[in-house]
C-alpha positions in Angstrom: 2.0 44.2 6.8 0.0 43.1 3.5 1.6 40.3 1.5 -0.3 41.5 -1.8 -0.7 44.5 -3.1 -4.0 46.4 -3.1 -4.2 47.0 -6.5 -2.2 45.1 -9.3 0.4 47.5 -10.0 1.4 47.8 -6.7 4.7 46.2 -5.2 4.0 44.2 -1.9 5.4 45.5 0.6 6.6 42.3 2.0 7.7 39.2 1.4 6.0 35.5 1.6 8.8 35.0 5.0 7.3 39.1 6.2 10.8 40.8 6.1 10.2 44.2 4.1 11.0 44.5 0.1 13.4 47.0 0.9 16.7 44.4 0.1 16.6 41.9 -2.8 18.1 39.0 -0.3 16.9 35.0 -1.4 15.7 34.1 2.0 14.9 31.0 1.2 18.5 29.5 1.9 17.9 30.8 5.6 14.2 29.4 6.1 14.3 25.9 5.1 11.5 23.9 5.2 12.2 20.8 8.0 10.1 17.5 6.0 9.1 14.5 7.8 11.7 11.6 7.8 10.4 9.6 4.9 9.6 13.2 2.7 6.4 13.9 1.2 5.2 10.8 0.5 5.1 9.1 3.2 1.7 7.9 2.9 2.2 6.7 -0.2 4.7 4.4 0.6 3.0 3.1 3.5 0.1 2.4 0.9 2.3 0.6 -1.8 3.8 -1.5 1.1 0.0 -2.1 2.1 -1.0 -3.3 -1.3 2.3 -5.5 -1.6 2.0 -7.2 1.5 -1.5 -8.0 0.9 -0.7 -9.1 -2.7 1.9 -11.4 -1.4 -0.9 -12.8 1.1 -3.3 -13.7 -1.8 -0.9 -15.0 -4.0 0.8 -17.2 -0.6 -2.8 -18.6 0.4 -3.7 -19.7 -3.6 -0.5 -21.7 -3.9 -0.9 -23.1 -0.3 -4.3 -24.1 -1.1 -3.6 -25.2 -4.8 -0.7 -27.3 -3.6 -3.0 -29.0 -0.9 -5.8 -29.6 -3.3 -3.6 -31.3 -6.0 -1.9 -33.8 -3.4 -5.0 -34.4 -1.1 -6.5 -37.5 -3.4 -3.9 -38.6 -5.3 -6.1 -41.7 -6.7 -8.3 -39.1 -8.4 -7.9 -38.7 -12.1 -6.5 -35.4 -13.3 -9.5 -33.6 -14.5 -11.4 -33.7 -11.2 -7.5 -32.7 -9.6 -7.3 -29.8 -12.0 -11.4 -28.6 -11.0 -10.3 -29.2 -7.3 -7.2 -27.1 -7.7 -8.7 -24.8 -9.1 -11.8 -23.5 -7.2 -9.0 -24.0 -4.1 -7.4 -21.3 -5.6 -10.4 -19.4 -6.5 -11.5 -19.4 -3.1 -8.3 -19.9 -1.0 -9.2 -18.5 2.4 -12.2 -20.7 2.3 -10.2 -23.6 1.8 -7.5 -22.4 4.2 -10.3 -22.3 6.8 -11.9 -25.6 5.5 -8.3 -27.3 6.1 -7.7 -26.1 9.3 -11.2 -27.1 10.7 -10.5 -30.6 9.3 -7.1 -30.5 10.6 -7.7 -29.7 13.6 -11.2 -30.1 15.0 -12.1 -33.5 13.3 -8.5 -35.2 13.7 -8.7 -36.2 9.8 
């Protein structure tokens, strides 16, 4: 049973599902292919879904820490708020971290 020919101008003598060339029939129709329940691409979803979730993350933590940056000394003038702000939001899981240990630990 030989899927390809020998030589080129040879027929094979069977086709890609191993019935014999002998009828023209589209079998194709009869041997479907069963695909996983979210297709082909499954891992490609789960990746995009990865990447949004951790987008949504980052940007969630910079406005967390932004917001509690700019509101933390309100006596300051708004230059050193802006340069506070910002590095918060440069470095927000710092900050997160650096709130929650003065939160928390230190009662402040």
């Amino acid at each position: 049973m030989s899927f390809r020919p020998i030589n080129n101008n040879e027929e094979p003598t069977h086709d890609y599902y191993g019935f014999p060339n002998k009828y023209k029939y589209d079998r194709t129709l009869d041997y479907q292919v069963d695909t996983p329940l979210l297709g082909n691409d499954s891992k490609k979803i789960f990746m995009c879904i990865l990447i949004i979730g951790f987008l949504i993350l980052i940007i969630s933590m910079g406005s967390i820490s932004g917001y509690y940056a700019w509101f933390s000394f309100e006596n300051d003038p708004y230059w050193v708020r802006i340069i506070r702000t910002y590095v918060a939001v440069l470095f927000s899981p710092f900050y997160i971290f650096y709130i929650f240990v003065k939160t928390t630990v230190f009662k402040t």
